[in-house]
N, C-alpha and C positions, 0 to 999 in steps of 0.2 A: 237480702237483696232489696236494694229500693223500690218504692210502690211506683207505677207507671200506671197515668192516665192514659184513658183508651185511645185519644188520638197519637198516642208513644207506640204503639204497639205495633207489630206486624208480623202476621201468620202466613209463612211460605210453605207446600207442599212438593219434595222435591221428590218427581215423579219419571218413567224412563225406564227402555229395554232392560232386562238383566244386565247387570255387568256394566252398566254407562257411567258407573265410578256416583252415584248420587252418597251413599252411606262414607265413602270416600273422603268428597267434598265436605260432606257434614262438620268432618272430623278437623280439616284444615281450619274450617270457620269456627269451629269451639277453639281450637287452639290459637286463632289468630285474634278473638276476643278476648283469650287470656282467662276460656272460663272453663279449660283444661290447662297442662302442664307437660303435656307431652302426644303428640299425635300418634294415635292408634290404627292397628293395622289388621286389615278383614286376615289377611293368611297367619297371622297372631292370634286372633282370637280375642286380640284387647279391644275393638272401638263402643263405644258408646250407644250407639244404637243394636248392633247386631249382637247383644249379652247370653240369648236364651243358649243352651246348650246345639239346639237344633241347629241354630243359625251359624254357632261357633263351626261345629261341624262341617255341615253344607257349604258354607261360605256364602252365604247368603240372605237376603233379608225375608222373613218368610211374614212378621205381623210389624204395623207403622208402630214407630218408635218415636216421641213424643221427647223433644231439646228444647233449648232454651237460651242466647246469650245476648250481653248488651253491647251496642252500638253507635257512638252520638247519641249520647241518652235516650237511646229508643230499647225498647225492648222485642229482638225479632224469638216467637216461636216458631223452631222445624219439625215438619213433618216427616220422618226418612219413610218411604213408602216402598213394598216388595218392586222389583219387576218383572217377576214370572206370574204366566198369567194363571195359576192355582191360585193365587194371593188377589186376586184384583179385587174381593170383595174389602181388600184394607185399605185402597187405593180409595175408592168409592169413600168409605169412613173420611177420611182427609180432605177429599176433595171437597162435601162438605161445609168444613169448618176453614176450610185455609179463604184467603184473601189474594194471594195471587199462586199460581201454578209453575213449580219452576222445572221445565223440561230438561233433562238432562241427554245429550247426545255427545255419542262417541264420534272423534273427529277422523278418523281412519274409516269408520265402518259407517257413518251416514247415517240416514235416516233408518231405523230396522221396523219391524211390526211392532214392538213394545212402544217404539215412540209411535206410534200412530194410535195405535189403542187409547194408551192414557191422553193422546189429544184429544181422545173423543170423546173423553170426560172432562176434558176443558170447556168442547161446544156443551156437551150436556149441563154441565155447572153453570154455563155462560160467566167461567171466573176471567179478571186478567190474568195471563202469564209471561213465562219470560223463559228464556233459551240459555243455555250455557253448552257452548260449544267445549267440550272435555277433552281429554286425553292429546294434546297438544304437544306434548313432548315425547306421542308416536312415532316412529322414524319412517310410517308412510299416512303419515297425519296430510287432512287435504281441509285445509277451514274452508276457502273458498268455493270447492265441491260440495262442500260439508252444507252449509249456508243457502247454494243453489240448491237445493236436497229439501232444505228448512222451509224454502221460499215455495216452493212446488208442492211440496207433501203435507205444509204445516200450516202455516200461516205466510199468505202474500205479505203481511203487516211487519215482516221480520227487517226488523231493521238492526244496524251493527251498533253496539256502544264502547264494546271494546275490541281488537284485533292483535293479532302476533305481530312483534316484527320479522321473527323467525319463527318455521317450524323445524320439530323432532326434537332429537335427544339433548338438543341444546338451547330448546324454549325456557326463557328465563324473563321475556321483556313483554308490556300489551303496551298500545296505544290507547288511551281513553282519548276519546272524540269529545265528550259532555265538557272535562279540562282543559282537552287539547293538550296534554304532556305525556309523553312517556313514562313508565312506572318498569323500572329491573328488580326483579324479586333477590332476593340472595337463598341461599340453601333453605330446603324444607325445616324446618323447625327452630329459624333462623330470627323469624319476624324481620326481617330485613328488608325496606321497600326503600327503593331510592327515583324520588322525579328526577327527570333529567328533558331535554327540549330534545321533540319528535326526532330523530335519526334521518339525514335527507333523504336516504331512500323508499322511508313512506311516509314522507309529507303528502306527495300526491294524493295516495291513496286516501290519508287523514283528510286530508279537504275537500275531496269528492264525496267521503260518506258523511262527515259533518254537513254538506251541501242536503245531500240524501236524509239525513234528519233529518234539518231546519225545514224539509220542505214537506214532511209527512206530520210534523207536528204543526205548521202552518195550516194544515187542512183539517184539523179539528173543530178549526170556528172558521167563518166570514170576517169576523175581528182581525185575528190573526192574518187572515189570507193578503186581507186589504194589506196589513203593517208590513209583509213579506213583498208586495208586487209595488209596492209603493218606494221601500227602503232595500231591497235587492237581501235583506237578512233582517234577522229577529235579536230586538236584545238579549242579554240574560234572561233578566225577569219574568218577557215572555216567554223566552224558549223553556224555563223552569214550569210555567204554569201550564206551558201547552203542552209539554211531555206528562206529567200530572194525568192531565185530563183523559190525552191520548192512552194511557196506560190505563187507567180507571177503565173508559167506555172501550178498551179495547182494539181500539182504530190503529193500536200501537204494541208493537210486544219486543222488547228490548233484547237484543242477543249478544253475549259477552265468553270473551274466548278466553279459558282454564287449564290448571295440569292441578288434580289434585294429588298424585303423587309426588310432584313438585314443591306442591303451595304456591301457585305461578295465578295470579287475577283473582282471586281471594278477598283482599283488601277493596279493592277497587266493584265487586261485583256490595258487599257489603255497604260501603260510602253510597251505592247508588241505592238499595232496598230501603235505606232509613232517610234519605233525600224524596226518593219519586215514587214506592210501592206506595197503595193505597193503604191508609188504616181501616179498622175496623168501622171506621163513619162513615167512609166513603161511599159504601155496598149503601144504605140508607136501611136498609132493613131485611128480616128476613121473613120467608113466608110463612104461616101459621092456620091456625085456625081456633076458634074457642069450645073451650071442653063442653061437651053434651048441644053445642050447635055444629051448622056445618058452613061456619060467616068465616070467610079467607079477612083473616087483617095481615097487617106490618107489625110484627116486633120491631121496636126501632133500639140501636146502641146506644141507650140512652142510660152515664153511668150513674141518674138521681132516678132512675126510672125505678117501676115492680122489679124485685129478683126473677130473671127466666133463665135456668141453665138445661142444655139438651146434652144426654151422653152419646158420643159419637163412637166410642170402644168398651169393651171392658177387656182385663187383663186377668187371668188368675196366676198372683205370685205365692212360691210356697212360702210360710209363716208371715204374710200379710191375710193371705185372701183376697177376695177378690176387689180390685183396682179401676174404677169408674173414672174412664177419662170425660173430660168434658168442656164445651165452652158457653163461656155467660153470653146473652146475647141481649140483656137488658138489666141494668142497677148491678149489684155488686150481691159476692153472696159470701157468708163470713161462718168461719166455727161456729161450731153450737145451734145455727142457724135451722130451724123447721120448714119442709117444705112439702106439696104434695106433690105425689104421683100424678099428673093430670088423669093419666089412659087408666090407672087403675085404682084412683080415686083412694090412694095409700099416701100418708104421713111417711115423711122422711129424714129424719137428722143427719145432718153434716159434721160428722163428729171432727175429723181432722183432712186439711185443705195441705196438700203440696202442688209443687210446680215438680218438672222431672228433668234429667238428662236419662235417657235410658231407664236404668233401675235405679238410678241415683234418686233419691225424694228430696225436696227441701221446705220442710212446715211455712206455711205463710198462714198469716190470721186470716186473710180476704183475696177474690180475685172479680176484676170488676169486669164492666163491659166489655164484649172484643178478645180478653184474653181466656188461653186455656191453659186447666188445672187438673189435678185429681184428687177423688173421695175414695176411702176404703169403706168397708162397709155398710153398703149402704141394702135396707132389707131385701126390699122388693122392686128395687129398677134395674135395668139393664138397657144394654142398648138402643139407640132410639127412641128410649124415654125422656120427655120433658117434666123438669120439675119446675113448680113455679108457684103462685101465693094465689090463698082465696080472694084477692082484689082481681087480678090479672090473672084468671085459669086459661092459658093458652096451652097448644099443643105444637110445636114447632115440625113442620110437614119432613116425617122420615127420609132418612136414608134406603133408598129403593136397593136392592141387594141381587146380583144377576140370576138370572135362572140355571138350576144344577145342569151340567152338559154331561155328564160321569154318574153312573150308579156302580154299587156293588153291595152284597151281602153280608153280614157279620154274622160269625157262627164261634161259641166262646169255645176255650180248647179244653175246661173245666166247670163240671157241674155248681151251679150255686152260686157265680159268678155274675148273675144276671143282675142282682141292684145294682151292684159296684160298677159294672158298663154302662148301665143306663145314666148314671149319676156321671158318671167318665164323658160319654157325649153332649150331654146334656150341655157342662161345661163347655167343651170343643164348642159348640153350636155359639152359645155365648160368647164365644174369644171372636166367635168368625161367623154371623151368620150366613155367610154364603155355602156352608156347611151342613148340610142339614139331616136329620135321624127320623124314618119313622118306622113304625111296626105295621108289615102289610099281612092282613089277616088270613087273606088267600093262601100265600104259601107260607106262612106259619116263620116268615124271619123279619128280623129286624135290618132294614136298608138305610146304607147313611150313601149320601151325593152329595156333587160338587162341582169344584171346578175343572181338577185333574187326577190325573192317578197320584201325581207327588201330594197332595193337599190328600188325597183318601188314603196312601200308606203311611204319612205322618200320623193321622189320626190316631191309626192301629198302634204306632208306635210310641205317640201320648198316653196312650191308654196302660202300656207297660207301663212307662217310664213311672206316671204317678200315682198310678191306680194299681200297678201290679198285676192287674187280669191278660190273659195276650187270649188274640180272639184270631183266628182265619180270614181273610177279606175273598 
């Protein structure tokens, strides 16, 4: 794959109720960059993101899965993130590292609790984000309820970029407003997109909410406002730099209507991520602090800067071991490369660098500012560790991880079993710390909490699966 400077780069975390079609979506976008071959399907068991057994099973995504495909020469990485909230401590991990947040909402069922929660890691993040109105070729699909729903519960700042011309089972066409053309998809795994000039009966529609833009990106600057009340509308160039901006500082959060089981506004949500998301330069920096002081600086993305990468996950795959994801947040960090542990003041080699689709790996010699990768082996780091150079000892300010709401007891079903459990959670704990093990002396058992009971009987069920001990909860 070709090397991409940081300002190419762009990290989206697609985030959203159970079931809002995000892992879905993923799969059209791999295949509609052509960095798949065939789209895959959650009740298959084939997509790209939900690979573990578990997931295959359940039908669902239970830890973020870490994609990758190019676009206008940009390189977007995705984040497929769970949406039941057992899993939100993976949600948190993403949120993060991504650059904008992309909310996923089902267009029949509205806004639910899943979307509100992960928005609340939006305000928490204080990330931009963006809205994809989904499931559009529902046959009691409501966008325009759907949208009122966005505007009340989500963000006032919701503005349209793309629209249906029709809903339900025969959604096949959006209007882009940013173009002004219509866009008809042809069959899913088709790649078939044809412009064609707006349909008359939503022109109207098209030029009210183009108006509705032009008029929320005008209020970004006084520059603008003046060029707006002056000229009755914004050129291009302004309108390109003031959507930018409005999206960057958030004043702005774009909503774009989809069918991922379709492949229907795919193309078009894409053209606009690698045009107006922010890169990784945008944010200016992130917060830190320097090892053995307690002085807050800026790591800045700067890709001639000190090597600083923080891990945001780990993974444990069987016959790799365990799998440090991570993203660089200053200089470039290469094979073979030496770094320290800031927090635990350990030495650490980079022995081999991939990029991922799911379980897919792909060897890269480097990955620079802005973008995220993964390390095997690495001795003594784990999540939420920053590694970084004796010139620049920073420590990039953690990932806060929710408080357990769920306890229960493990009791092993066999004598003797007790290393191999503790070595079994241990692990767990690592993949997810919102997961967590201790031993309470009082009553003489070992307790693992969480977030729910699905996240505490997975655990037990890890523990067979790879450890072979099964324990009582």
């Amino acid at each position: 794959m070709k090397e991409f400077g940081t300002e190419s780069i762009r990290n989206i975390a697609l985030i959203g109720h159970g079931s809002s079609g995000k892992t879905s979506f993923s799969e059209i976008l791999l295949f509609t960059a052509g960095e798949t071959n065939r789209i895959g399907n959650i009740t298959e068991g084939n997509t790209v993101s939900d690979y573990t057994s578990n997931e295959i099973e359940k039908q669902i995504s239970i830890s973020t899965s870490l994609m990758h495909l190019s676009w206008n020469n940009t390189k977007v990485n995705m984040l497929d993130t769970p949406g039941y909230s057992d899993f939100v401590g993976d949600v948190k991990s993403a949120m993060k590292v991504c650059d904008n947040a992309v909310l996923v909402v089902r267009s029949a069922e509205g806004v639910e609790v899943g979307s509100e929660v992960a928005n609340n890691f939006v305000s928490e993040y204080n990330v931009p984000s963006s809205i994809i109105i989904n499931k559009i070729d529902n046959e009691h699909s409501t966008f325009n309820e759907t949208l009122r729903q966005v505007k009340d519960r989500i963000s006032s700042n919701a503005t349209v970029i793309t629209f249906p011309v029709s809903e339900g089972i025969h959604f096949d066409t959006v209007v882009d407003i940013i173009k002004m053309k219509a866009f008809t998809y042809g069959d899913a795994g088709s790649r078939k997109v044809t412009e064609v000039e707006i349909p008359d009966n939503a022109k109207s529609v098209a030029e009210a909410l183009r108006t509705e833009l032009i008029e929320s990106v005008a209020e970004n600057s006084e520059e603008l406002m003046n060029k707006y009340f002056e000229e009755g509308t914004l050129s291009e160039e302004d309108l390109q730099a003031g959507l930018k901006m409005g999206i960057a500082n958030r004043s702005l959060v774009p909503v774009f209507a989809a069918s991922a089981t379709k492949g229907v506004g795919g193309n078009n949500f894409l053209d606009f991520v690698t045009d107006y998301f922010p890169s990784p330069l945008a944010k200016g920096g992130e917060e830190a602090v320097l090892a053995n002081k307690d002085e807050a600086i800026q790591v800045k993305p700067d890709p001639n800067g000190e090597p600083v990468m923080f891990i945001f996950k780990t993974i444990s795959e069987p016959h790799v071991g365990e799998l440090s994801l991570f993203k660089v947040y200053s200089g470039k960090v290469s094979a073979g490369m030496d770094l320290i542990n800031e927090a635990k003041n350990k030495g650490e080699r980079l022995n081999q660098l991939s990029i991922l689709n799911g379980h897919h790996r792909k060897d890269v010699s480097q990955v620079v500012a802005g973008d995220i990768g993964a390390v095997v082996k690495l001795k003594d780091s784990n999540t939420n560790n920053t590694l970084a150079t004796k010139n620049y000892p920073v420590i990039i300010n953690p990932i806060v991880f929710p408080e357990a709401v769920i306890r229960g007891a493990i009791v092993p079903k066999a004598k003797g079993d007790e290393d191999k459990i503790a070595t079994g959670l241990h692990t767990l704990h690592e993949e997810d710390p919102s997961f967590n093990v201790k031993f309470d002396p009082e009553i003489s058992q070992t307790i693992i909490s969480g977030q729910g009971e699905t996240q505490l009987t997975l655990a037990v069920k890890r523990l067979k699966e790879r450890y072979g001990v099964e324990v009582d909860l």
